[in-house]
TIRO-2110 file (N, C-alpha, C; in Angstrom, 1 decimal):
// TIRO-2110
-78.2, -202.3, -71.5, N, 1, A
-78.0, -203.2, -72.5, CA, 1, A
-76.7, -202.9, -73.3, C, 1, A
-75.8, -203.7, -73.3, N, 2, A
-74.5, -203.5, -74.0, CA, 2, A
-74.6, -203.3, -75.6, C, 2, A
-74.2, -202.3, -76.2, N, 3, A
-74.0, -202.0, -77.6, CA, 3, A
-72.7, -201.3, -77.9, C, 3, A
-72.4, -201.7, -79.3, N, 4, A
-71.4, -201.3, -79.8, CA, 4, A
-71.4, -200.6, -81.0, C, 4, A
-71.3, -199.3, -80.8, N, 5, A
-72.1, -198.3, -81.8, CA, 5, A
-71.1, -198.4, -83.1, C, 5, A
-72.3, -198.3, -84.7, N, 6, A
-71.6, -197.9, -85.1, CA, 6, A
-72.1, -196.8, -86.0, C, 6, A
-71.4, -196.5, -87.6, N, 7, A
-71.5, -194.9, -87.9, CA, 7, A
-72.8, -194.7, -87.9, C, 7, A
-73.9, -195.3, -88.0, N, 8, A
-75.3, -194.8, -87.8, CA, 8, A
-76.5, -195.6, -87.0, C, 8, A
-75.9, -197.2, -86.5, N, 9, A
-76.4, -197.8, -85.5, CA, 9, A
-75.7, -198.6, -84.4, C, 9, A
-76.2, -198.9, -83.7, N, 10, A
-75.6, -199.5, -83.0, CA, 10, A
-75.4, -201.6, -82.9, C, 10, A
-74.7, -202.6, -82.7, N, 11, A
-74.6, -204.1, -82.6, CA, 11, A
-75.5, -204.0, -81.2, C, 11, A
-75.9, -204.7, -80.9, N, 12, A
-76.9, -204.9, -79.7, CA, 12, A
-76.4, -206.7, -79.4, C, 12, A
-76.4, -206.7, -78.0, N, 13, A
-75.7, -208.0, -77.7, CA, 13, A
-77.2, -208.6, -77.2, C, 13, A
-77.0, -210.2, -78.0, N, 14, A
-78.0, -211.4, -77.8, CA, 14, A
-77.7, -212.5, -76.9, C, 14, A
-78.8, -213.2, -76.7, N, 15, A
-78.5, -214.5, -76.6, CA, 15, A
-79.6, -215.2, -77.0, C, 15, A
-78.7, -216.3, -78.1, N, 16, A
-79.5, -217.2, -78.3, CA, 16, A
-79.9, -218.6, -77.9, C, 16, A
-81.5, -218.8, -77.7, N, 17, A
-81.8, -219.9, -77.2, CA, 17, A
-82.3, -221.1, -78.1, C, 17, A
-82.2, -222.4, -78.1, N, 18, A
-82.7, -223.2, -79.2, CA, 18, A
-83.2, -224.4, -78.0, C, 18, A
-84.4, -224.3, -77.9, N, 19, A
-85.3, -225.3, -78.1, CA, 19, A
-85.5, -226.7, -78.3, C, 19, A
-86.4, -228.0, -77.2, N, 20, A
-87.0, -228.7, -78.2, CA, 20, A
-88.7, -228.6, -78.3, C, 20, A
-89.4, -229.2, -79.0, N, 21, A
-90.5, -229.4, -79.4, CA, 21, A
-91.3, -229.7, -77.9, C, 21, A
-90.7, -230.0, -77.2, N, 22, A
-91.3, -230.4, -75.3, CA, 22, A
-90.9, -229.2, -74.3, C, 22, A
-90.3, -227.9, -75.0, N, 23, A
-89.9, -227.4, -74.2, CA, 23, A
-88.3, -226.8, -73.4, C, 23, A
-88.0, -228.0, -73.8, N, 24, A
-86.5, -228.3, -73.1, CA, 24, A
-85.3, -227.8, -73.7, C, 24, A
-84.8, -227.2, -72.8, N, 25, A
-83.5, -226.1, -73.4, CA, 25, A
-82.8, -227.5, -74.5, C, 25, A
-82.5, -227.0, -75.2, N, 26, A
-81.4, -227.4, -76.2, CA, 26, A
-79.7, -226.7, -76.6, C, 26, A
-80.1, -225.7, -76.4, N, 27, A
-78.1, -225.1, -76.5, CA, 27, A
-78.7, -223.7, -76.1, C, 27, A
-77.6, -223.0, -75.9, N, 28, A
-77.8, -221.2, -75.8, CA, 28, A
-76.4, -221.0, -75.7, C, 28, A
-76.7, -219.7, -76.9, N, 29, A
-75.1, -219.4, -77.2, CA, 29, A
-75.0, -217.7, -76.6, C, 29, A
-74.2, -217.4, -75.7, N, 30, A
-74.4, -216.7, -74.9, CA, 30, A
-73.9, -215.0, -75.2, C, 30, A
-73.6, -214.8, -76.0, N, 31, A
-72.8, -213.3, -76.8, CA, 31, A
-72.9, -213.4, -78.1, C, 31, A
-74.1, -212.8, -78.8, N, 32, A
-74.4, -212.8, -80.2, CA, 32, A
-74.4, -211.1, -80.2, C, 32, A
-74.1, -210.1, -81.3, N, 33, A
-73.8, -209.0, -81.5, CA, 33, A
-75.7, -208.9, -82.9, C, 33, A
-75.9, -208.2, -82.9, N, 34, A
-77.1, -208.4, -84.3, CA, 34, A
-76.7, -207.1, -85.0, C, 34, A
-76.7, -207.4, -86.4, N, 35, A
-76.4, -206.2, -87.3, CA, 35, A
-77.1, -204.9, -86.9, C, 35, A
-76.4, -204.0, -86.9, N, 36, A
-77.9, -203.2, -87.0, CA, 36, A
-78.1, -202.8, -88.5, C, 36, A
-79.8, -201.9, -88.2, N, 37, A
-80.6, -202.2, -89.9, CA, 37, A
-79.6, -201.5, -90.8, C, 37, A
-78.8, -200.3, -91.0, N, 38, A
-78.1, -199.7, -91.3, CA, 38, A
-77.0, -200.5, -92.3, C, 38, A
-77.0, -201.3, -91.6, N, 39, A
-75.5, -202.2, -91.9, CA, 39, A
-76.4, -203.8, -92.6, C, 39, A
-77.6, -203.6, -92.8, N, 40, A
-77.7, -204.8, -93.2, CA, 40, A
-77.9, -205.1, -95.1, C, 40, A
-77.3, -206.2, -95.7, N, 41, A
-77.9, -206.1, -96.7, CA, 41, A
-78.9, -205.8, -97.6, C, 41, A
-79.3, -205.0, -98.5, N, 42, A
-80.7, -204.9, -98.7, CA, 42, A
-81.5, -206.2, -99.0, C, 42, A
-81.5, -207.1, -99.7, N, 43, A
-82.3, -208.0, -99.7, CA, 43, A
-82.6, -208.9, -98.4, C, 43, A
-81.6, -209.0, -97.7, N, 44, A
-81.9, -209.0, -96.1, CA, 44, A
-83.1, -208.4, -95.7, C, 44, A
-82.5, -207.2, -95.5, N, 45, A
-83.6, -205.8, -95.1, CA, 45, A
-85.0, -206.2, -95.6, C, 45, A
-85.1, -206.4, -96.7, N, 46, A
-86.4, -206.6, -97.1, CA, 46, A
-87.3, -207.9, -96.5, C, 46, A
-86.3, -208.7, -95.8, N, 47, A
-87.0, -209.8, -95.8, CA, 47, A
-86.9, -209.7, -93.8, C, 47, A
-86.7, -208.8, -93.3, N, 48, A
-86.9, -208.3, -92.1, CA, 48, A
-86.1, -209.2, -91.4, C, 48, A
-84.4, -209.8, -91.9, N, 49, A
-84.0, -211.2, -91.4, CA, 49, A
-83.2, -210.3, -90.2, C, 49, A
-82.9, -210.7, -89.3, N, 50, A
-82.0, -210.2, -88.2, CA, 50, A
-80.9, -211.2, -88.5, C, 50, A
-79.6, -210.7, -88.5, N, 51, A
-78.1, -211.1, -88.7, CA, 51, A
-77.6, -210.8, -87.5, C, 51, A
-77.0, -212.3, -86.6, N, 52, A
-76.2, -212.4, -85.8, CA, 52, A
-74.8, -212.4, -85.5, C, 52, A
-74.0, -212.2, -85.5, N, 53, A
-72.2, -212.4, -85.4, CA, 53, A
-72.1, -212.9, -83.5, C, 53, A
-71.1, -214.1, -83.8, N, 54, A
-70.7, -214.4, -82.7, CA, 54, A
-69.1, -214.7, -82.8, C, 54, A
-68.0, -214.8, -82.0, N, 55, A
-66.5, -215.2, -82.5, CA, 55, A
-66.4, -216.1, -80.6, C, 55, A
-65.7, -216.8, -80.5, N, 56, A
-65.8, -217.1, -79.3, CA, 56, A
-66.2, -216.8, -78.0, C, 56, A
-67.5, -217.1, -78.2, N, 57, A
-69.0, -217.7, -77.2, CA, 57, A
-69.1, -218.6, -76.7, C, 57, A
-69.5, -218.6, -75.3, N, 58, A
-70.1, -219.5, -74.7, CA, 58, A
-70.9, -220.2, -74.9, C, 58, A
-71.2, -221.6, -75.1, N, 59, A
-72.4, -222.3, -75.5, CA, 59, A
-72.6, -223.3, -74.7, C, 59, A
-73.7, -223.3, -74.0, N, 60, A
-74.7, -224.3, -72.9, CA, 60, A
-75.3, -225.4, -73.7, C, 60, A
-74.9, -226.5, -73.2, N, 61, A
-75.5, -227.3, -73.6, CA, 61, A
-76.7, -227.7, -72.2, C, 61, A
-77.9, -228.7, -73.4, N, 62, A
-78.8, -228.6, -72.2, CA, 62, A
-78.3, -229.6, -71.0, C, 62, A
-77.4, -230.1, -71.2, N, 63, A
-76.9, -230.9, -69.9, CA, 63, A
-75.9, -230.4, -69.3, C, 63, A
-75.7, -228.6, -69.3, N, 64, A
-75.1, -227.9, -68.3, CA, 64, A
-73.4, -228.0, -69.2, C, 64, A
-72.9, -228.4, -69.7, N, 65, A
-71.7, -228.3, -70.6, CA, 65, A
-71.0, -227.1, -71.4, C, 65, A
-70.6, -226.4, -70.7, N, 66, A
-70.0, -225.3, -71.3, CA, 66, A
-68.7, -225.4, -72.4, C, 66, A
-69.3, -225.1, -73.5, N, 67, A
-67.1, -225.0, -74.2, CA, 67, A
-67.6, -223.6, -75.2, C, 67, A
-66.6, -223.3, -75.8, N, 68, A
-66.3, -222.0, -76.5, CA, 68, A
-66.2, -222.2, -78.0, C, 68, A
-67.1, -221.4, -78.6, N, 69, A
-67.2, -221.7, -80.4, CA, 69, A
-65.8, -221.3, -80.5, C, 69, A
-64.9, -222.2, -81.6, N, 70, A
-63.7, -221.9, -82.0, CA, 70, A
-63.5, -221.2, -83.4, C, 70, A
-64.9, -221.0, -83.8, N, 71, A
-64.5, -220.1, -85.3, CA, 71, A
-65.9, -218.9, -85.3, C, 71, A
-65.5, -217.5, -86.1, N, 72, A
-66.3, -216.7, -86.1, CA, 72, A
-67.7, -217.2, -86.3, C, 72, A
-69.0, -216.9, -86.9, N, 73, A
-70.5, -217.3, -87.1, CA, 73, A
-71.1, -215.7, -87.1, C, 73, A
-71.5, -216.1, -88.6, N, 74, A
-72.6, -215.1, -89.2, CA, 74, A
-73.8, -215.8, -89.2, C, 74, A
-74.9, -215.4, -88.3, N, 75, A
-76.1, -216.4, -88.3, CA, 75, A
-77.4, -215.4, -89.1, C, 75, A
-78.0, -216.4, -89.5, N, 76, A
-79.5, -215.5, -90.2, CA, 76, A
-80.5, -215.9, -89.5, C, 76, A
-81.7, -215.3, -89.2, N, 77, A
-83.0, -215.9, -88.9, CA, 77, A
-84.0, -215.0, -89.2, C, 77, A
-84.5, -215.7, -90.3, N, 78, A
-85.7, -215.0, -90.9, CA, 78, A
-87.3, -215.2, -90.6, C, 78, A
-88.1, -214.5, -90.2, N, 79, A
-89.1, -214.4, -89.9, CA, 79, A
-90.0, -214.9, -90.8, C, 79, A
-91.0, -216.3, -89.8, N, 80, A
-92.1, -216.8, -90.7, CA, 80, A
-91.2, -217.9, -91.7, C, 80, A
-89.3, -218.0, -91.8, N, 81, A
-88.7, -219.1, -92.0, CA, 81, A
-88.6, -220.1, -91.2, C, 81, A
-89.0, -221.6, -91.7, N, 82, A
-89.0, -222.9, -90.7, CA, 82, A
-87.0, -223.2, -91.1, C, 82, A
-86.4, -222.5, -91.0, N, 83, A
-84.8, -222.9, -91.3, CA, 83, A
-84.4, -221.8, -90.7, C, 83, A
-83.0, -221.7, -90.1, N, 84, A
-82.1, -220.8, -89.7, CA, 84, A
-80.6, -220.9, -90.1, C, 84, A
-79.9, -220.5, -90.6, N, 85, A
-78.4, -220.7, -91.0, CA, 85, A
-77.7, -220.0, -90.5, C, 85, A
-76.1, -220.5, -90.5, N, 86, A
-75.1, -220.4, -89.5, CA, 86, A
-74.3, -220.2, -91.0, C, 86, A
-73.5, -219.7, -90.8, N, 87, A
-72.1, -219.2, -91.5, CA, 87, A
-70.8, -219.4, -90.6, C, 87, A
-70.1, -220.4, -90.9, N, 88, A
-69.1, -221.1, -90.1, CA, 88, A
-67.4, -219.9, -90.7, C, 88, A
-66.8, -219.4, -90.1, N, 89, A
-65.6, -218.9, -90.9, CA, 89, A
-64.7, -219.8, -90.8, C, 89, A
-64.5, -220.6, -91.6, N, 90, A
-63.6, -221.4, -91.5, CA, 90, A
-62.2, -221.4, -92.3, C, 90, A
-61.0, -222.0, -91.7, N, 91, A
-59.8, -221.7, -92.3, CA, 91, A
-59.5, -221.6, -93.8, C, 91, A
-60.2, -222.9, -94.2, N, 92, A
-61.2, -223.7, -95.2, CA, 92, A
-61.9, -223.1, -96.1, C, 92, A
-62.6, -221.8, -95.7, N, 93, A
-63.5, -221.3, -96.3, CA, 93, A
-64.9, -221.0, -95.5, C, 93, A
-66.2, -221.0, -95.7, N, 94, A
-67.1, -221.0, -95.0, CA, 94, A
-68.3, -222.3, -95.3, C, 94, A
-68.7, -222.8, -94.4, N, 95, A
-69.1, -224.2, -93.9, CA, 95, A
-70.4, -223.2, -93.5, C, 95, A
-71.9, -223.6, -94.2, N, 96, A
-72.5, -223.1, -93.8, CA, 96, A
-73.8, -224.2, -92.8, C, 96, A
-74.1, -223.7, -91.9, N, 97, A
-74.9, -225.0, -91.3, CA, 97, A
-76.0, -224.7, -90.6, C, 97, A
-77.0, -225.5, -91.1, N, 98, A
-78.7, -225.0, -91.2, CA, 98, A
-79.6, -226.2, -90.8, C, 98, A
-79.7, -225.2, -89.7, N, 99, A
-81.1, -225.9, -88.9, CA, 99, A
-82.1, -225.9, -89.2, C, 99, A
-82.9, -226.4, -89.2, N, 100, A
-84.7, -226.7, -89.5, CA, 100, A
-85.5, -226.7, -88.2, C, 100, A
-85.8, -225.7, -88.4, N, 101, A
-85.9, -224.8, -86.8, CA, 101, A
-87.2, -224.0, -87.4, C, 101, A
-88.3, -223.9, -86.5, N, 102, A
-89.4, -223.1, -86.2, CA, 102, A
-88.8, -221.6, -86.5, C, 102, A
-89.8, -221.1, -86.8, N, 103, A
-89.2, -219.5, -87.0, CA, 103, A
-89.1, -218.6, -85.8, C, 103, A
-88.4, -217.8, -85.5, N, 104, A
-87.6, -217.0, -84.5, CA, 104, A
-88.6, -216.1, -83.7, C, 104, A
-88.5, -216.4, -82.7, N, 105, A
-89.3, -215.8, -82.1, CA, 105, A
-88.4, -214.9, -80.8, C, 105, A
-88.4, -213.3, -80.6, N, 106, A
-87.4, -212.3, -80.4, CA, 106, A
-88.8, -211.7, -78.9, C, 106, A
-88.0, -211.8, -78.2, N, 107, A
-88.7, -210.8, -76.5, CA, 107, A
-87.4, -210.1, -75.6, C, 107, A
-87.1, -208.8, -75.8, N, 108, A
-85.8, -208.1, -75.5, CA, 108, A
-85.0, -208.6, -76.2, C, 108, A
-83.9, -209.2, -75.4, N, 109, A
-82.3, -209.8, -76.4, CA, 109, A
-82.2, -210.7, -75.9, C, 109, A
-83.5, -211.4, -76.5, N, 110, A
-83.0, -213.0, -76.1, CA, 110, A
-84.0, -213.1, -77.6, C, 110, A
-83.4, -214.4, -78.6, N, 111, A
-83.9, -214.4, -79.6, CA, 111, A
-84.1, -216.6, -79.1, C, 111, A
-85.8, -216.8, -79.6, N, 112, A
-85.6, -218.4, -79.7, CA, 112, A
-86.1, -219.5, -80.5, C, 112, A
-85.8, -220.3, -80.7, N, 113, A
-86.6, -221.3, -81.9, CA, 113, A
-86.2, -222.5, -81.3, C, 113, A
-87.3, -223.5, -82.0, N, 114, A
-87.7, -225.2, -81.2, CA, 114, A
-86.6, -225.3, -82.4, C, 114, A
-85.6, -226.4, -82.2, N, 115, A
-85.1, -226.9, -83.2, CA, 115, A
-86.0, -228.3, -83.7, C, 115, A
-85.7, -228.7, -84.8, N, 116, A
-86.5, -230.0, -85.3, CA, 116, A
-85.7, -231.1, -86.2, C, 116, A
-84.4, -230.7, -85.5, N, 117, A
-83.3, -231.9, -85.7, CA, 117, A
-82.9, -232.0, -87.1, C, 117, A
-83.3, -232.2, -87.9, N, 118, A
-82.8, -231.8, -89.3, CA, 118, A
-82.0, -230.9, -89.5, C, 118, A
-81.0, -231.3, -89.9, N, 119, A
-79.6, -230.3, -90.3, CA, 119, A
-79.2, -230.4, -91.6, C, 119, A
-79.0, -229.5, -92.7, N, 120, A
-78.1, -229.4, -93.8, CA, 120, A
-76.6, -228.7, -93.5, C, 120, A
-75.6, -229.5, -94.0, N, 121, A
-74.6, -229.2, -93.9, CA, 121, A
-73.6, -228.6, -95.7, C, 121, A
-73.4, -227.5, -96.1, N, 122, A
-73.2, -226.7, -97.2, CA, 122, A
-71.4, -226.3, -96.9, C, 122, A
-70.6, -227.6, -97.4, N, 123, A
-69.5, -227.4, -97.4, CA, 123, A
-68.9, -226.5, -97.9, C, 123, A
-67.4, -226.1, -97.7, N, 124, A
-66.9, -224.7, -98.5, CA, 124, A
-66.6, -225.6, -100.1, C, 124, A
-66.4, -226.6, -100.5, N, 125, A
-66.4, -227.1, -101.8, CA, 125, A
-67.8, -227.2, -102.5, C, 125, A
-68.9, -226.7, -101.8, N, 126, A
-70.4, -227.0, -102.2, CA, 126, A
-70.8, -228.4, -102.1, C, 126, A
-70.1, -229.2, -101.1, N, 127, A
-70.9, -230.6, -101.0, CA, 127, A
-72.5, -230.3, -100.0, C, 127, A
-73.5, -230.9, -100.2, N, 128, A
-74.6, -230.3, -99.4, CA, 128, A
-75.0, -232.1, -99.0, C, 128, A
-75.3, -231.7, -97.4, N, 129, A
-75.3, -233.1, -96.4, CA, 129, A
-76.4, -233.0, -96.1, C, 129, A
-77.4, -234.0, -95.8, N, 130, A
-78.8, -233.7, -95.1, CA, 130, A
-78.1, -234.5, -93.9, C, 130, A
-78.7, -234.5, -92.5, N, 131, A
-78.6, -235.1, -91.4, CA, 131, A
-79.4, -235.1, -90.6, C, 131, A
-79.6, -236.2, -89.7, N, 132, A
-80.4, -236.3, -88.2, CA, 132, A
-81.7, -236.7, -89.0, C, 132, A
-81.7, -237.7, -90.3, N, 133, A
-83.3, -238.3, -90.3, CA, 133, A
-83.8, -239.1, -89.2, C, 133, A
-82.9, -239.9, -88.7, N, 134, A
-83.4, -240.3, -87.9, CA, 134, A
-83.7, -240.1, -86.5, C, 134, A
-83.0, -239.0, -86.3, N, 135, A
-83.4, -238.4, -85.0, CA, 135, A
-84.5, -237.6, -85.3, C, 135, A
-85.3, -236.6, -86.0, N, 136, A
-86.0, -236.1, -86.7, CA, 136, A
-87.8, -237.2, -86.4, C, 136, A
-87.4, -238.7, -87.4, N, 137, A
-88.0, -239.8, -86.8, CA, 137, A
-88.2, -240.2, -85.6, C, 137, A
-87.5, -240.4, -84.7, N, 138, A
-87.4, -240.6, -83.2, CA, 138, A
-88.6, -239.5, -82.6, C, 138, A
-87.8, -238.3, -82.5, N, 139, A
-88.2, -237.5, -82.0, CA, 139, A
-89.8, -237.0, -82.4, C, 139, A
-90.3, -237.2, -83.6, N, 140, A
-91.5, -237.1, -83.8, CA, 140, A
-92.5, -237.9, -83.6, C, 140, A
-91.9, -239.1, -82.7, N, 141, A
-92.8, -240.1, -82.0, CA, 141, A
-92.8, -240.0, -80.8, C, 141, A
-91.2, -239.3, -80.3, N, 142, A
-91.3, -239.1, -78.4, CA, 142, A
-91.9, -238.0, -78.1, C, 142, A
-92.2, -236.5, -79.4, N, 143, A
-92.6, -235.5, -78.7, CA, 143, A
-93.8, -234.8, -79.1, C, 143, A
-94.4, -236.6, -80.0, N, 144, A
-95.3, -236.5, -81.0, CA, 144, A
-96.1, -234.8, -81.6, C, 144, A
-95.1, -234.5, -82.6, N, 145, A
-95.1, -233.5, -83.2, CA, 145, A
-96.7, -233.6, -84.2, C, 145, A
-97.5, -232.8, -83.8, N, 146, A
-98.7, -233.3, -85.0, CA, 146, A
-98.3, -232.9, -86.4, C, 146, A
-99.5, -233.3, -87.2, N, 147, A
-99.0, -233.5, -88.5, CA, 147, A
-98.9, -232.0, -89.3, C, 147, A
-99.3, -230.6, -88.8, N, 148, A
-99.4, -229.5, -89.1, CA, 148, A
-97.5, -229.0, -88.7, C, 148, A
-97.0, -229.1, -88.1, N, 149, A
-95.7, -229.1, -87.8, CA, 149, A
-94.5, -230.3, -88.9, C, 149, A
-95.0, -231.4, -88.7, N, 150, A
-94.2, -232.0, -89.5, CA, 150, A
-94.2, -231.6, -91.2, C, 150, A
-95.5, -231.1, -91.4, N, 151, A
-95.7, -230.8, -93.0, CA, 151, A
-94.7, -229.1, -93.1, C, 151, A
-94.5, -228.3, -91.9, N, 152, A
-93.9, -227.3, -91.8, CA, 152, A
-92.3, -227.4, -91.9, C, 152, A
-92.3, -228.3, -91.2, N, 153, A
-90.6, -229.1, -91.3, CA, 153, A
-90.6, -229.3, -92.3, C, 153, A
-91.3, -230.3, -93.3, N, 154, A
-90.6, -230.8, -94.5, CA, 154, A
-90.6, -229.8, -95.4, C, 154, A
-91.7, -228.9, -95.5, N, 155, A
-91.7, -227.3, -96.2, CA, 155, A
-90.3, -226.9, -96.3, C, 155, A
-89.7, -226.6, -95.4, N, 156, A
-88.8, -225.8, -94.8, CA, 156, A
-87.4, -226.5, -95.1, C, 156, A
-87.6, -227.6, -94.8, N, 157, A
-86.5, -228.6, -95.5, CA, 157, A
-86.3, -228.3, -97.0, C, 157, A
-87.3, -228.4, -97.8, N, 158, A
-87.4, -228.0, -99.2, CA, 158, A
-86.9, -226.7, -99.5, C, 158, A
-87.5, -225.5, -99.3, N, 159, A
-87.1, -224.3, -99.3, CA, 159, A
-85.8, -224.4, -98.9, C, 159, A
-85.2, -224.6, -97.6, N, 160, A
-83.6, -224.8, -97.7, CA, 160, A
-83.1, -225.2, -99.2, C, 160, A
-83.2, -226.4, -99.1, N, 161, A
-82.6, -227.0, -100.1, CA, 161, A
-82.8, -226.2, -101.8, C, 161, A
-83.7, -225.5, -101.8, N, 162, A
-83.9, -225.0, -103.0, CA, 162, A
-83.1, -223.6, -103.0, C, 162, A
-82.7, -223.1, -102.1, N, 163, A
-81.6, -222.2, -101.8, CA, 163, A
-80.5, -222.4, -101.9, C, 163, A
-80.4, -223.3, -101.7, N, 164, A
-79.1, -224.2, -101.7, CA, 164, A
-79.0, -224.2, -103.1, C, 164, A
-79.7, -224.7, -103.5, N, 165, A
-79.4, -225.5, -105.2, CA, 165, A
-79.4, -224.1, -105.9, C, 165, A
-79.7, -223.3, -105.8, N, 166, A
-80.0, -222.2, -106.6, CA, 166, A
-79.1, -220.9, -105.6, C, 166, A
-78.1, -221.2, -105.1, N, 167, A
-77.7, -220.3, -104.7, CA, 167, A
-77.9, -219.0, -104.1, C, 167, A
-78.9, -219.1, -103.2, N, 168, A
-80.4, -217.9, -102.8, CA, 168, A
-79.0, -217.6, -102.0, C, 168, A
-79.6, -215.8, -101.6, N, 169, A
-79.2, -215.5, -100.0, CA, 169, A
-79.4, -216.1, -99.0, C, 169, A
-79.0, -216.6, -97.9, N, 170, A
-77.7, -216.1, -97.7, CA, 170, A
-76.4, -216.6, -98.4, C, 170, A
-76.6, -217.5, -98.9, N, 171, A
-75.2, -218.7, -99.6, CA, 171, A
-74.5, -217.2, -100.3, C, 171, A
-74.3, -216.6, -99.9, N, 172, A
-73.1, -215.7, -100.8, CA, 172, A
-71.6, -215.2, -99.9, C, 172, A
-70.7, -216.1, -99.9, N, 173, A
-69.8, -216.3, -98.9, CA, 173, A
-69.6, -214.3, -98.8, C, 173, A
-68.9, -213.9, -100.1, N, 174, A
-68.6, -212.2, -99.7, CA, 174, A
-69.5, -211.4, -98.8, C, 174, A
-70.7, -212.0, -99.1, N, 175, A
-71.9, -210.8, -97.9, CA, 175, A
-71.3, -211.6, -96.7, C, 175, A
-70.9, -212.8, -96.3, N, 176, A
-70.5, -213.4, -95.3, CA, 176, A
-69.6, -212.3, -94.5, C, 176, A
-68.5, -212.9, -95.3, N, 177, A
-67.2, -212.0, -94.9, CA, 177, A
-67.3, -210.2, -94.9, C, 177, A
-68.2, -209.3, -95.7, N, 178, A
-68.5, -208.4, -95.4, CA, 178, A
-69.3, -208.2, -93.9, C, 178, A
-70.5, -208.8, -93.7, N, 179, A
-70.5, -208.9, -92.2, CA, 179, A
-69.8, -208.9, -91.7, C, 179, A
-69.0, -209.5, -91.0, N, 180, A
-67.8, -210.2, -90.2, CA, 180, A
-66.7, -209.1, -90.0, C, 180, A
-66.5, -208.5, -91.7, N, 181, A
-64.9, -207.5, -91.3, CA, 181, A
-65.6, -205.8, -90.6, C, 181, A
-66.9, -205.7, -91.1, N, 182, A
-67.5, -204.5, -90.1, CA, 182, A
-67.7, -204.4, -89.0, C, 182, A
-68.0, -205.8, -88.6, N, 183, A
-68.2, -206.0, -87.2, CA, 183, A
-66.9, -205.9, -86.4, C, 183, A
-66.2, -206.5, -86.3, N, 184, A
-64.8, -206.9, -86.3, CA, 184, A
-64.0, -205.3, -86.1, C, 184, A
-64.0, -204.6, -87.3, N, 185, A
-63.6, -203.0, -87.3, CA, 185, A
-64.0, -202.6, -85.9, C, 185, A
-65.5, -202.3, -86.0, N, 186, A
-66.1, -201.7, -85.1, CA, 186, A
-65.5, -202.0, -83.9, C, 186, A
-65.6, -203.1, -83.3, N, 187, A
-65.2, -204.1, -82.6, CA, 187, A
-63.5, -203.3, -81.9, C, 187, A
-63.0, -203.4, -82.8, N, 188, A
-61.6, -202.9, -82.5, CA, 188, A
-61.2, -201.4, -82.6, C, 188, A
-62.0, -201.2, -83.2, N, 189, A
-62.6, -199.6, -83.2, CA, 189, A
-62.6, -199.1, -81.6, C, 189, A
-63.6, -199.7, -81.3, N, 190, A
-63.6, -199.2, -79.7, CA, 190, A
-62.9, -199.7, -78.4, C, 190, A
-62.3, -200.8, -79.0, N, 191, A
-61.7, -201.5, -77.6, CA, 191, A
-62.7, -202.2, -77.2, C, 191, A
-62.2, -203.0, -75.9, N, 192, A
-63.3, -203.6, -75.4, CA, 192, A
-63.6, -203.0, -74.3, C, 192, A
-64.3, -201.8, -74.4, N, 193, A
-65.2, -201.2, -73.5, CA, 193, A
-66.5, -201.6, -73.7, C, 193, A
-67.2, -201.9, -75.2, N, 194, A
-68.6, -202.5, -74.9, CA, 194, A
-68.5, -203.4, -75.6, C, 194, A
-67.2, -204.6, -75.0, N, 195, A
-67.3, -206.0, -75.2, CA, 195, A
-66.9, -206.5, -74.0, C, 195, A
-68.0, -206.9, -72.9, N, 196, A
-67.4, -207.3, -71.9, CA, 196, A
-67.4, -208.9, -72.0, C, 196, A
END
């Protein structure tokens, strides 16, 4: 298993899979690095979230479509959370963007969650976008989601949003960018001997 050690743990390389509610691949992003616990936030820590970094990755789409993320990604996925967030680094600032997604389910280094089409989008000026109601609607008549799932979605929808508004972790761009430049160090620290 590829890692990239650092002063007291090591990055461990992922792949992430997302899901739909029928089963069916939805995207997989193919070279995710995960914090290790050492290096992770404490209020993180406590909440057992695993922190992913990816900078130009391969990403599958489910109709076989390969192209390459063009900006870094600090991702979170918290355990027993119906939401997962992406930290976009953008030229811009950071563009944070959150799925409403089943909570994460981890077997070796493959990490995966059903997505449930709902998206918040948390611009670098703080504009905040809800999206995909109506895919959301579609979809919970084609993959008839029962009603114990959809009350978990809209939970989860809320809880985002109330993070949002109240500026919870992760919304703290500097823990962003602290991620990102240790990784990054490390990264160049060793060369790319264990970045193949």
């Amino acid at each position: 298993m590829p890692v990239v050690n650092g002063e007291n743990g090591s990055y461990r390389k992922c792949v992430i899979k997302s899901f739909k509610h029928n089963g069916a691949l939805h995207r997989m992003w193919l070279e995710n690095w995960q914090v290790p616990d050492d290096r992770i936030h404490p209020l993180h820590a406590s909440a057992a979230v695993w922190v992913m970094l990816n900078e130009n990755t391969t990403i599958i789409e489910a109709d076989g479509k390969e192209w390459i993320s063009r900006v870094p990604a600090v991702s979170f996925f918290i355990p027993e959370q119906w939401f997962n967030i992406v930290a976009l680094i953008e030229e811009s600032g950071i563009r944070y963007y959150c799925n409403v997604a089943s909570p994460p389910y981890r077997y070796g280094d493959v990490l995966t969650y059903i997505d449930y089409d709902l998206d918040v989008v948390v611009l670098p000026n703080g504009e905040v976008h809800e999206l995909d109601h109506d895919e959301f609607r579609l979809h919970r008549e084609e993959y008839r989601y029962g009603e114990t799932v959809v009350a978990q979605v809209e939970a989860g929808l809320q809880e985002l949003l109330s993070r949002i508004s109240n500026k919870e972790w992760p919304f703290d761009d500097a823990e962003i960018y602290r991620y990102y430049e240790q990784w990054k160090q490390q990264k160049n620290a060793e060369g790319a001997i264990n970045f193949p």
